[in-house]
mmCIF file as gemmi writes it, N, C-alpha and C atoms, coordinates in Angstrom:
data_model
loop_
_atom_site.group_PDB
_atom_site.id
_atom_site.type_symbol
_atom_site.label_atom_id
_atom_site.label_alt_id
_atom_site.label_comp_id
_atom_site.label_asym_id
_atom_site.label_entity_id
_atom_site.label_seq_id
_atom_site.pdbx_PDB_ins_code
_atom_site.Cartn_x
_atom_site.Cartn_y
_atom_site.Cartn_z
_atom_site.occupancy
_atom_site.B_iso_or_equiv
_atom_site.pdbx_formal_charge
_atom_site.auth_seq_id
_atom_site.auth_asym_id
_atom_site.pdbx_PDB_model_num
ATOM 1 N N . UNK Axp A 1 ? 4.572 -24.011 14.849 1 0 ? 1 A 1
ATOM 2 C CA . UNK Axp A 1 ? 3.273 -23.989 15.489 1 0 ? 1 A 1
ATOM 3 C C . UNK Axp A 1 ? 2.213 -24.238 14.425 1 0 ? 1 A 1
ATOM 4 N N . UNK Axp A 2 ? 1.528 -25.23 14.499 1 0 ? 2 A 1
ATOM 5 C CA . UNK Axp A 2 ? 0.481 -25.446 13.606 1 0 ? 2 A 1
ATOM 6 C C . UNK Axp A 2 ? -0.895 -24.299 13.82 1 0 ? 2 A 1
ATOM 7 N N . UNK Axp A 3 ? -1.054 -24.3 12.662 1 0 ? 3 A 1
ATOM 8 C CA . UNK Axp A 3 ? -2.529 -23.405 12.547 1 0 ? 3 A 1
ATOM 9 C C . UNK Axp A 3 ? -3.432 -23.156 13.638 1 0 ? 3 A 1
ATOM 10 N N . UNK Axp A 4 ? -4.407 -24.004 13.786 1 0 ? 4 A 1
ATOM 11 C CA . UNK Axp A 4 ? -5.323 -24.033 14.749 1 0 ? 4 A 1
ATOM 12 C C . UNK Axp A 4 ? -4.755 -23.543 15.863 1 0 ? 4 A 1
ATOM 13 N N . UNK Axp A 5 ? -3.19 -24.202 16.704 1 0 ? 5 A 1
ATOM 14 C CA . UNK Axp A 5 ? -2.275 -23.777 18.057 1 0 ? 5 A 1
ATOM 15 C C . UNK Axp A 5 ? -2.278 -21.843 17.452 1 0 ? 5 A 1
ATOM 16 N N . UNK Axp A 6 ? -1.65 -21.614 16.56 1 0 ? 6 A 1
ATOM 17 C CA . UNK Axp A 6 ? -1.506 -19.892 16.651 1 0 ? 6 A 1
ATOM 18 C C . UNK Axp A 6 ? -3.149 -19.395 16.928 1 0 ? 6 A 1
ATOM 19 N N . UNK Axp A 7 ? -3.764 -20.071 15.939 1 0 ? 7 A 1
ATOM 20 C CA . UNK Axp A 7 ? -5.421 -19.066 15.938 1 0 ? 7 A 1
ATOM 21 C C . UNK Axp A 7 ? -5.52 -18.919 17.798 1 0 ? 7 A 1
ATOM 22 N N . UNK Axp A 8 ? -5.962 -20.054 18.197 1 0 ? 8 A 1
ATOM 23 C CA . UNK Axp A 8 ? -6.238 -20.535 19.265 1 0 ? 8 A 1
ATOM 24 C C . UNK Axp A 8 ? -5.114 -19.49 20.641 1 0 ? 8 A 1
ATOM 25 N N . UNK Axp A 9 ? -4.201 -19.109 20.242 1 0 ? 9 A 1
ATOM 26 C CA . UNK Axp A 9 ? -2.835 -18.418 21.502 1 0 ? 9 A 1
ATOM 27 C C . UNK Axp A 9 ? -3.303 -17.148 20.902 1 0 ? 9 A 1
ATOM 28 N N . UNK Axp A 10 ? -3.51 -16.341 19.602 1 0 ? 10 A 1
ATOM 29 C CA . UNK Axp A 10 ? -3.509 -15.056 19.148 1 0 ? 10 A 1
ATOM 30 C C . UNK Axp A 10 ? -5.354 -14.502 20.152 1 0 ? 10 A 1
ATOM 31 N N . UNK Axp A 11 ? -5.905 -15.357 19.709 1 0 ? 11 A 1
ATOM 32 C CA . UNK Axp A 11 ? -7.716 -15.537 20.252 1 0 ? 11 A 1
ATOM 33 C C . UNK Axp A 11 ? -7.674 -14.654 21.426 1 0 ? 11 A 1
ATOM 34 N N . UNK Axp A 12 ? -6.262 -15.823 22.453 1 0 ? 12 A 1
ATOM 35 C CA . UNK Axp A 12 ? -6.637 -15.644 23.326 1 0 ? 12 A 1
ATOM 36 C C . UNK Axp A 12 ? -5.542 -14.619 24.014 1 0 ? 12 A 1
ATOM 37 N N . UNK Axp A 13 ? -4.848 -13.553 22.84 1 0 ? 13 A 1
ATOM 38 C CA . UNK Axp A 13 ? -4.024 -12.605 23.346 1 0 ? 13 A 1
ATOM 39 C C . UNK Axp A 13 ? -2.995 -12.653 23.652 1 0 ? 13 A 1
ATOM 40 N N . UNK Axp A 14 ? -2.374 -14.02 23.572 1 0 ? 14 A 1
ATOM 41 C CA . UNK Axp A 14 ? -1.04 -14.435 23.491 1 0 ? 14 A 1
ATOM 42 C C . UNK Axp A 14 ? -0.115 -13.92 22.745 1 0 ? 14 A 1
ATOM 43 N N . UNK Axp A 15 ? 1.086 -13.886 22.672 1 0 ? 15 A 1
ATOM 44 C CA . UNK Axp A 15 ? 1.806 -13.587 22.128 1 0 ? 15 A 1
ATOM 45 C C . UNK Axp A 15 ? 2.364 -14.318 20.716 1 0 ? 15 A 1
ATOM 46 N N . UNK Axp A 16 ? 2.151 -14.254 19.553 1 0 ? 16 A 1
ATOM 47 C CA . UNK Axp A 16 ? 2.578 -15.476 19.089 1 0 ? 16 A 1
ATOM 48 C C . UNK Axp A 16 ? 3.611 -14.727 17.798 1 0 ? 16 A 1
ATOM 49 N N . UNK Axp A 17 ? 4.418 -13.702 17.948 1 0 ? 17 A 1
ATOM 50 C CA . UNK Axp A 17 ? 5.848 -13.458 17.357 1 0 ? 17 A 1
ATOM 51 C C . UNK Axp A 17 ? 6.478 -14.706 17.076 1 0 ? 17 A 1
ATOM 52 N N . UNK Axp A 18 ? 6.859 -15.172 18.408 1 0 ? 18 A 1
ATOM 53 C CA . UNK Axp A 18 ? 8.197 -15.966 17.88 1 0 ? 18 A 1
ATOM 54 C C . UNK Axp A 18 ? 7.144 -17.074 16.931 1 0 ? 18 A 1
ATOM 55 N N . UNK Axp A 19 ? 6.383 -17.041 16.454 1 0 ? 19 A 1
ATOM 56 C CA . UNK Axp A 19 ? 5.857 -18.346 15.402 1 0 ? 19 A 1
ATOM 57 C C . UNK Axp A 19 ? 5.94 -17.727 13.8 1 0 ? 19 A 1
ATOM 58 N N . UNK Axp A 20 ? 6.652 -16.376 14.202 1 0 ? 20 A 1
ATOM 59 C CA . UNK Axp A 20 ? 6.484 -15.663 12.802 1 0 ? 20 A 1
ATOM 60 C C . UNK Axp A 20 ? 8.083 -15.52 12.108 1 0 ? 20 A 1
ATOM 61 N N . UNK Axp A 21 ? 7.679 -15.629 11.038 1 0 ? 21 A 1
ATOM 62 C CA . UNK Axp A 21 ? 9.065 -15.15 9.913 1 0 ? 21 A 1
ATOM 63 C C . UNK Axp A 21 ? 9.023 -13.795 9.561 1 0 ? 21 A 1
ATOM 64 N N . UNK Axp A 22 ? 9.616 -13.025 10.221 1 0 ? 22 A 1
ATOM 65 C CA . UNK Axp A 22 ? 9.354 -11.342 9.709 1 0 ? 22 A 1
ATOM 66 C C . UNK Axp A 22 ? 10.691 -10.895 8.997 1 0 ? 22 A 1
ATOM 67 N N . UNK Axp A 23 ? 11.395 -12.114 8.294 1 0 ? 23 A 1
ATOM 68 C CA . UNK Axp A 23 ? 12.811 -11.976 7.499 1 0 ? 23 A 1
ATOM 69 C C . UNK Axp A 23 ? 12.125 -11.238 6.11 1 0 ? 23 A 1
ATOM 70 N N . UNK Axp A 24 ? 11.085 -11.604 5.967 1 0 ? 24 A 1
ATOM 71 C CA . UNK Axp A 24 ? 10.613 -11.141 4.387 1 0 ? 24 A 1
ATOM 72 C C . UNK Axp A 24 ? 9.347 -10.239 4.535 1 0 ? 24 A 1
ATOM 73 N N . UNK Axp A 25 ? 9.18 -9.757 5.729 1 0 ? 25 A 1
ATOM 74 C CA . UNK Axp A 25 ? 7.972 -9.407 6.05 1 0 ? 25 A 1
ATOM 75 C C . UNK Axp A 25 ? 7.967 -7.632 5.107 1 0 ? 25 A 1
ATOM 76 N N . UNK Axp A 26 ? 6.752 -7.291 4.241 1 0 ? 26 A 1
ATOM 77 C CA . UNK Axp A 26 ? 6.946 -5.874 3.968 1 0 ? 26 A 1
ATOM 78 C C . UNK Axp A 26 ? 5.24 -5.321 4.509 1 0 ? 26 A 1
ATOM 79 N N . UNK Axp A 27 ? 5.473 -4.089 4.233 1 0 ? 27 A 1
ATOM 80 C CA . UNK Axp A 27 ? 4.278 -3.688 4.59 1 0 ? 27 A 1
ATOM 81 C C . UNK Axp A 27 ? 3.764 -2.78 2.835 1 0 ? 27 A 1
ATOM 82 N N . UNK Axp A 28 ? 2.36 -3.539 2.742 1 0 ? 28 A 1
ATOM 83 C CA . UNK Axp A 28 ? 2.226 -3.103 1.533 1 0 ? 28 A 1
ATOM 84 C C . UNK Axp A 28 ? 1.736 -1.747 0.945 1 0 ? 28 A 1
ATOM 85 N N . UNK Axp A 29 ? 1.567 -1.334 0.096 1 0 ? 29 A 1
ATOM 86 C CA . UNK Axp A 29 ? 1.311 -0.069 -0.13 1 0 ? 29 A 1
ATOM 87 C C . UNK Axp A 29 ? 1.886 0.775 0.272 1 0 ? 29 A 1
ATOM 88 N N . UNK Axp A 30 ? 3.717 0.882 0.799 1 0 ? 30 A 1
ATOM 89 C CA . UNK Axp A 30 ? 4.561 1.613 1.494 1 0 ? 30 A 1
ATOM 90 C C . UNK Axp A 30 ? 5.195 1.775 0.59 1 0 ? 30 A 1
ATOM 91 N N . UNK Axp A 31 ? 5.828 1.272 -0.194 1 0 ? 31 A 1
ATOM 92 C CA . UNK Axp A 31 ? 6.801 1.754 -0.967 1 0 ? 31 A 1
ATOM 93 C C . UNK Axp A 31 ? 6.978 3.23 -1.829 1 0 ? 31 A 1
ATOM 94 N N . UNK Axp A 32 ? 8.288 4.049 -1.638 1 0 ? 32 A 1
ATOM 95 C CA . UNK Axp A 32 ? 8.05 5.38 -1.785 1 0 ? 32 A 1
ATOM 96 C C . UNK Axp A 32 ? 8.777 5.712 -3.462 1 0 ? 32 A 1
ATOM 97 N N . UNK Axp A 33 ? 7.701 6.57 -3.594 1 0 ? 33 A 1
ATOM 98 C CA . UNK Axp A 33 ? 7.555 6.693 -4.95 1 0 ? 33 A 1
ATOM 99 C C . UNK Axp A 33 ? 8.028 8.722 -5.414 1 0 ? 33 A 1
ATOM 100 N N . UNK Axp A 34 ? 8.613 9.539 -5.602 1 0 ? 34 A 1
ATOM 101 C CA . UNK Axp A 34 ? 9.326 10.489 -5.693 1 0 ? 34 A 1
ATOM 102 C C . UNK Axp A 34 ? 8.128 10.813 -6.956 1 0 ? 34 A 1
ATOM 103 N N . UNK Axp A 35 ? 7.326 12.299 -6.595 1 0 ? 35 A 1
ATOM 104 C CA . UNK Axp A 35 ? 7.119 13.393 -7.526 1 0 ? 35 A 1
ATOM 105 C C . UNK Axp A 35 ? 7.441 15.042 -7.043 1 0 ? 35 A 1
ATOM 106 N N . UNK Axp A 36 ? 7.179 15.364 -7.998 1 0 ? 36 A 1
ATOM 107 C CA . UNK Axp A 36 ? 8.004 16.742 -8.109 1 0 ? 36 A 1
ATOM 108 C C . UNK Axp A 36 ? 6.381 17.89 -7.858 1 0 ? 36 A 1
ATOM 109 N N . UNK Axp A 37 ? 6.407 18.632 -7.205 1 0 ? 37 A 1
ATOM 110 C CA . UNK Axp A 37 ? 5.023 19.399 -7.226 1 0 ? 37 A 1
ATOM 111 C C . UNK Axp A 37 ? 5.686 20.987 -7.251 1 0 ? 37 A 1
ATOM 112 N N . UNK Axp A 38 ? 5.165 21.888 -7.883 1 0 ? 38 A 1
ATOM 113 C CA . UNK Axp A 38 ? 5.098 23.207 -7.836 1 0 ? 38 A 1
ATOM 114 C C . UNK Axp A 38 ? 4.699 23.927 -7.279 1 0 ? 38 A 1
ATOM 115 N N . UNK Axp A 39 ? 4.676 24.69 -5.754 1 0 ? 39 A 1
ATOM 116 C CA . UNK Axp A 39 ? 3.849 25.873 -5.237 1 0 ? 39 A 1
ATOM 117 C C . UNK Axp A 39 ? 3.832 26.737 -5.507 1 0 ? 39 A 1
ATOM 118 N N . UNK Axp A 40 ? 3.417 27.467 -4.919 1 0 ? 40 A 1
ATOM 119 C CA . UNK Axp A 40 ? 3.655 29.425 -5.152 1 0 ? 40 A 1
ATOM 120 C C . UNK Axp A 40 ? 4.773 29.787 -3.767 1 0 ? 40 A 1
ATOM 121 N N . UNK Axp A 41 ? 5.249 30.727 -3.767 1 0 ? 41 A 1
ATOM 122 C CA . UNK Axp A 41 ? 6.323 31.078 -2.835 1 0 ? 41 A 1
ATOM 123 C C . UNK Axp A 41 ? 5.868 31.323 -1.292 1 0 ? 41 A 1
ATOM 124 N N . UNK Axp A 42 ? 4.323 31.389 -1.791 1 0 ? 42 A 1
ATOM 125 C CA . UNK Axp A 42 ? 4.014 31.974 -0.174 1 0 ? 42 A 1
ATOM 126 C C . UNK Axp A 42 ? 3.443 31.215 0.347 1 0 ? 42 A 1
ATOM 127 N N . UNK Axp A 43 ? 2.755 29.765 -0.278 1 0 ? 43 A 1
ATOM 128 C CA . UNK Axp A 43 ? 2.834 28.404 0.23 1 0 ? 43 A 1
ATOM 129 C C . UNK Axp A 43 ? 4.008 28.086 1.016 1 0 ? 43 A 1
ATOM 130 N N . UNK Axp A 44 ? 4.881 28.066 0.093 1 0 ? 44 A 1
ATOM 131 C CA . UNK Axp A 44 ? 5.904 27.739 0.998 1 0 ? 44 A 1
ATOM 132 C C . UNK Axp A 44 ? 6.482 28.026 2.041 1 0 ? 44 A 1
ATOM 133 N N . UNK Axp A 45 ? 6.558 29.185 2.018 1 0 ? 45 A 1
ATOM 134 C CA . UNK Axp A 45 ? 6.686 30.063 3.378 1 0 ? 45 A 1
ATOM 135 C C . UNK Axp A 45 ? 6.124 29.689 4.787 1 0 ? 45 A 1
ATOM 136 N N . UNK Axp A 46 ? 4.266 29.674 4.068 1 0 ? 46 A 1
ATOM 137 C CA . UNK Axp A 46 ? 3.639 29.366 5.048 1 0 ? 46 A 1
ATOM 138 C C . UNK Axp A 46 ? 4.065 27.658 5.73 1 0 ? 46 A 1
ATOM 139 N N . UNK Axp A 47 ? 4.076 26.738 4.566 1 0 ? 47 A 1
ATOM 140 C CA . UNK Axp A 47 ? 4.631 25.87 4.979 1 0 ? 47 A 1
ATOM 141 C C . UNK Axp A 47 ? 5.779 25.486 6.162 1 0 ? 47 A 1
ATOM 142 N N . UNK Axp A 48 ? 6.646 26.372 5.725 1 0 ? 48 A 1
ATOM 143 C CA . UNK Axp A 48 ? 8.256 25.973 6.712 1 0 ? 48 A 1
ATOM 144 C C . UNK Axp A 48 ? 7.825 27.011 7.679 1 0 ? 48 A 1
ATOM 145 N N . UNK Axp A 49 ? 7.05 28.321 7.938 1 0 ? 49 A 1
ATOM 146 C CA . UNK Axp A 49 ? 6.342 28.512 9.161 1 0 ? 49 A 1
ATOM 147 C C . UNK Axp A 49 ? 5.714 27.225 9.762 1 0 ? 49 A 1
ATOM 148 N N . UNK Axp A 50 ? 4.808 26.965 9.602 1 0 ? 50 A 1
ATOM 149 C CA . UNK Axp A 50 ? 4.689 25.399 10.262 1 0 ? 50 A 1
ATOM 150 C C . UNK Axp A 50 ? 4.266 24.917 10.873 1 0 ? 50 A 1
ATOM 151 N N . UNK Axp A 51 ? 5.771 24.36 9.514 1 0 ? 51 A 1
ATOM 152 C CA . UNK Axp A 51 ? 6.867 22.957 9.951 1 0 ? 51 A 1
ATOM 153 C C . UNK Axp A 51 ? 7.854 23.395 11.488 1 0 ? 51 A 1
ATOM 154 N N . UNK Axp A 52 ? 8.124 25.16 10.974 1 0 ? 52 A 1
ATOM 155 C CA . UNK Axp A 52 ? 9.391 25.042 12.103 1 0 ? 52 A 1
ATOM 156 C C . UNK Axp A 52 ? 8.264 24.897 13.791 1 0 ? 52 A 1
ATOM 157 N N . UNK Axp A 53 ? 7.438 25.803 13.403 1 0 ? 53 A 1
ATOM 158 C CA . UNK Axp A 53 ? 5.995 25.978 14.577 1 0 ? 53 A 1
ATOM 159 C C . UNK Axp A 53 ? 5.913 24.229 15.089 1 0 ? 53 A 1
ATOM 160 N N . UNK Axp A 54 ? 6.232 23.397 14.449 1 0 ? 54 A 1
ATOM 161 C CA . UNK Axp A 54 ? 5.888 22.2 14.886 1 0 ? 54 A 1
ATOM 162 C C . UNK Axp A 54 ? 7.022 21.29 14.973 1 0 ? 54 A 1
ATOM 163 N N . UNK Axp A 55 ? 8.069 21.723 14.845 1 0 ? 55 A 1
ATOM 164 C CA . UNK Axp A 55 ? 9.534 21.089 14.778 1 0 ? 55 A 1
ATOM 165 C C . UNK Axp A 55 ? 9.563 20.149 13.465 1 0 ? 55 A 1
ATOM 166 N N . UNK Axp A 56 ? 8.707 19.897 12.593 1 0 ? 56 A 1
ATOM 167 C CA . UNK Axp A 56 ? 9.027 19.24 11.662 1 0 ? 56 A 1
ATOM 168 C C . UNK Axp A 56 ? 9.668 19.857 10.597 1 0 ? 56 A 1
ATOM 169 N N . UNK Axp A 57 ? 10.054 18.491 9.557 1 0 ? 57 A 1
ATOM 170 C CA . UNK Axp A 57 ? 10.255 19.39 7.981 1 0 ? 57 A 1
ATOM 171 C C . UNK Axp A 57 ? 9.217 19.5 7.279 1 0 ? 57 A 1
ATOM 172 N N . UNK Axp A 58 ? 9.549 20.382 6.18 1 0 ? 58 A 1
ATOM 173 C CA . UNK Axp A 58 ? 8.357 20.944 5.506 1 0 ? 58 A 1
ATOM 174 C C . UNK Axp A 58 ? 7.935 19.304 4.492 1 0 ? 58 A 1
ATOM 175 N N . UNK Axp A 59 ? 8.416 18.423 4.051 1 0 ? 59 A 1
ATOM 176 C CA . UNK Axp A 59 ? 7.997 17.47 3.973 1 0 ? 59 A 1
ATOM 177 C C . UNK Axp A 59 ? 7.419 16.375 4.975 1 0 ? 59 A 1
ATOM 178 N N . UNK Axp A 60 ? 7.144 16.563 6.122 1 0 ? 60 A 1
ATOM 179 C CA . UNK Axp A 60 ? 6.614 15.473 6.605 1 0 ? 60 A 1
ATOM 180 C C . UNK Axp A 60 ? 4.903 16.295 6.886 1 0 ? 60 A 1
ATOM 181 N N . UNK Axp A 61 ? 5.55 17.476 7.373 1 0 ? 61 A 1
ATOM 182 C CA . UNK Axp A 61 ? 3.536 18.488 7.419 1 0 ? 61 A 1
ATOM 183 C C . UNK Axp A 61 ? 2.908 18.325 5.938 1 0 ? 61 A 1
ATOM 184 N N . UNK Axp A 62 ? 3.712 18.264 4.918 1 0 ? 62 A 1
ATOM 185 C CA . UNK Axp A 62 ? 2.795 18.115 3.715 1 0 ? 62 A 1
ATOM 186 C C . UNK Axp A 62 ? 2.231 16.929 3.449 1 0 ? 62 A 1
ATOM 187 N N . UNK Axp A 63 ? 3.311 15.746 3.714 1 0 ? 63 A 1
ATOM 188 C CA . UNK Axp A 63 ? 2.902 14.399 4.211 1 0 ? 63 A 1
ATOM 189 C C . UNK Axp A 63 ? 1.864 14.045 4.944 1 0 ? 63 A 1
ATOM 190 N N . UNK Axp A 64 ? 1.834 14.796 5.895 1 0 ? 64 A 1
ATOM 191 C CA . UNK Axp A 64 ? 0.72 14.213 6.867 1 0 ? 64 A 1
ATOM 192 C C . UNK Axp A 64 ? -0.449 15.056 6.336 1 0 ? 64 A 1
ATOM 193 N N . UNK Axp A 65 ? -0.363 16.064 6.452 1 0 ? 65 A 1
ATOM 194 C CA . UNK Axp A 65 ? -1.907 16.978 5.337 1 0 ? 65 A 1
ATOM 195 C C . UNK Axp A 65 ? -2.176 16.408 4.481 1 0 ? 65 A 1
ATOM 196 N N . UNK Axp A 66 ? -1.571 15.766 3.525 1 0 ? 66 A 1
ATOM 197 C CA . UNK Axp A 66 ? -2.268 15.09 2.422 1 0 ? 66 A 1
ATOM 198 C C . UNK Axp A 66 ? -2.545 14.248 2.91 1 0 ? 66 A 1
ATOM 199 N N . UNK Axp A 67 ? -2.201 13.066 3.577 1 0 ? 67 A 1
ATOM 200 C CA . UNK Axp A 67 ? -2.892 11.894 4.495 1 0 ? 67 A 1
ATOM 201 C C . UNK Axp A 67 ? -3.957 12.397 5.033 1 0 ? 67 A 1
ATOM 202 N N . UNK Axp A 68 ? -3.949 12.805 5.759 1 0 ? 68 A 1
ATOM 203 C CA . UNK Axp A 68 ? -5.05 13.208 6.698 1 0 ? 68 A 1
ATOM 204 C C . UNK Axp A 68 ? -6.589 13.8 5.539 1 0 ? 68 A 1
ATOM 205 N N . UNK Axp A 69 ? -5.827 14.285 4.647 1 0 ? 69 A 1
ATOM 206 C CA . UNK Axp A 69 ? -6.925 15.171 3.618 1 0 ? 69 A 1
ATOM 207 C C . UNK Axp A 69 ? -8.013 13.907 2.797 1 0 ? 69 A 1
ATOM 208 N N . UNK Axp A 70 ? -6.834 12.548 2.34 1 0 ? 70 A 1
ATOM 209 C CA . UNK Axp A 70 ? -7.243 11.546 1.286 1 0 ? 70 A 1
ATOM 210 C C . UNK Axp A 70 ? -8.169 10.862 2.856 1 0 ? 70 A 1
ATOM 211 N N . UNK Axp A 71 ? -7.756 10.204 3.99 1 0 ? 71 A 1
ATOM 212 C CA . UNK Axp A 71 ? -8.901 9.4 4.296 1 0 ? 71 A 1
ATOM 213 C C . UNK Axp A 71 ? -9.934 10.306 4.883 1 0 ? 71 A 1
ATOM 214 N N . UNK Axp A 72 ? -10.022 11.62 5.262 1 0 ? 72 A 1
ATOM 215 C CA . UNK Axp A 72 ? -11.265 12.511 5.035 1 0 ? 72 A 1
ATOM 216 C C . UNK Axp A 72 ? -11.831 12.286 3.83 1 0 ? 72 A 1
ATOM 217 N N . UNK Axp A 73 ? -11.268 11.907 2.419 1 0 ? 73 A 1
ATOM 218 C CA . UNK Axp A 73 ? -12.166 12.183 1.218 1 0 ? 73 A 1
ATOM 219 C C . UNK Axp A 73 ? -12.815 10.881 1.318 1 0 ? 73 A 1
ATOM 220 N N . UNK Axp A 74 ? -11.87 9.719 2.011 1 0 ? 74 A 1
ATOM 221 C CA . UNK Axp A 74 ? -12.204 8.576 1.684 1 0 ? 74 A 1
ATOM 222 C C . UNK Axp A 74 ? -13.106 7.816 2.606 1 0 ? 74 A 1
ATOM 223 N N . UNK Axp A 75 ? -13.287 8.972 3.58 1 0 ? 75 A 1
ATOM 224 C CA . UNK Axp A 75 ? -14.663 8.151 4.437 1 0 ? 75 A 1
ATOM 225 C C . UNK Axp A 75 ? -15.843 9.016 4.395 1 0 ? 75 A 1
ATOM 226 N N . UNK Axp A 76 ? -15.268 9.833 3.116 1 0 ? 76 A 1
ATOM 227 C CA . UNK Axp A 76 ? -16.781 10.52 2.778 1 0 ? 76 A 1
ATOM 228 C C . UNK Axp A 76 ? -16.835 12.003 3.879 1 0 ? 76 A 1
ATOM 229 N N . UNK Axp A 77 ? -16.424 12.378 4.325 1 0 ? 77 A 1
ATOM 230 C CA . UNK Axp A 77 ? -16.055 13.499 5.336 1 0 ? 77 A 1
ATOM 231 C C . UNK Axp A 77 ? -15.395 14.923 4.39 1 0 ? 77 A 1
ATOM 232 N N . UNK Axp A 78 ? -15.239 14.677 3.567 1 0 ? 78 A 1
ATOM 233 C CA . UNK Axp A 78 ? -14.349 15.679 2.881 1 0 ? 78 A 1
ATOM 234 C C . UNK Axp A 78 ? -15.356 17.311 2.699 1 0 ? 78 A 1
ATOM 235 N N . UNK Axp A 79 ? -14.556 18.294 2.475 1 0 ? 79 A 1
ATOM 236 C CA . UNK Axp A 79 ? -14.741 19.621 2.807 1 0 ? 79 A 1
ATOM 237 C C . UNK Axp A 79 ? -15.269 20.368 1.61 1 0 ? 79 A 1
């Protein structure tokens, strides 16, 4: 599909997947990177309280709290 044909089908809400190569496709700034952090014991606690309170693991609530914490800082909203 030439250029202008995708702009022109996407414009107008079309579907235009099958014009794509998603064999090599990544998503950037995803790649996971392993550090080691230290709490206190009753962090933790509180933590896997929760996590279990919410069916998650205690890594994905810390995951998402820190997400949630950085684009609060980063749209200027921060506490």
């Amino acid at each position: 599909m030439k250029a202008r044909k995708f702009d022109q089908t996407f414009d107008a809400g079309g579907n235009v997947t099958a014009a794509l190569d998603v064999s090599k496709a990544q998503r950037l700034n995803q790649e996971q990177k392993r550090v080691n952090v230290d709490f206190p014991a009753w962090m933790i606690a509180s933590l896997d309280r929760e996590a279990s309170r919410l069916g998650v693991t205690r890594q994905s609530i810390i995951k998402v709290w820190l997400a949630e914490r950085l684009q609060q800082a980063a749209s200027g909203k921060a506490t």
